[in-house]
C-alpha positions, -999 to 999 in steps of 0.1 A, spaced: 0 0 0 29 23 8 48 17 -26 14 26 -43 10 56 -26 49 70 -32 47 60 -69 14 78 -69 30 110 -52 63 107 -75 40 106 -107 22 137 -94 54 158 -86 69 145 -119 40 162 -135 40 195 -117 80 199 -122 72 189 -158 48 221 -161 68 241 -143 100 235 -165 75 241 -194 63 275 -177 98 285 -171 109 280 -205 78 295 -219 89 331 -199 125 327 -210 116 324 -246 88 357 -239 120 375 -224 144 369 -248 114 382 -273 110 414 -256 147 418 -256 150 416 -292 122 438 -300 136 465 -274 166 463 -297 151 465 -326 119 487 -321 132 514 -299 117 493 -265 82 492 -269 78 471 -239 101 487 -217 124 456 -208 158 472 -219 156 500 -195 145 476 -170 173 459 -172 194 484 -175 178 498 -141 187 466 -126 221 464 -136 226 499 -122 211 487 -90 236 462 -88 264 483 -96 254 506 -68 254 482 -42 289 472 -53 306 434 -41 266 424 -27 253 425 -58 277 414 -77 279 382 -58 238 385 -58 243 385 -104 268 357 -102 242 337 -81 216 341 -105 237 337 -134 251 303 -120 214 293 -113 205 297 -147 229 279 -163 222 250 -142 
């Protein structure tokens, strides 16, 4: 009965990390979009000031955000 019940739970987390990983790449791809349209439109949707706030951000706050940017940078290439 136990065996049943943790191949039940596995198949369900299976699914939901399935649909996140789906979700997530589904954003990256809508990211890298409004990147390349900022680029090449004159940033209709804002994200290339946005970013560019956010690296200034981090430049402010000097060795804590730069260790913050290589965190997420080493997370997302995991």
């Amino acid at each position: 009965m136990k065996y049943k019940k943790k191949t039940k739970y596995r198949k369900i987390l299976k699914k939901i990390n399935k649909y996140l990983t789906d979700l997530t790449t589904l954003l990256t791809n809508i990211f890298v979009f409004a990147v390349v349209s900022g680029l090449l439109f004159n940033d209709p949707f804002g994200v290339i000031s946005s970013v560019s706030l956010l690296i200034s951000n981090i430049s402010d706050n000097g060795i804590a955000g730069l260790i913050s940017l290589l965190v997420i940078v080493f997370y997302y290439r995991k």
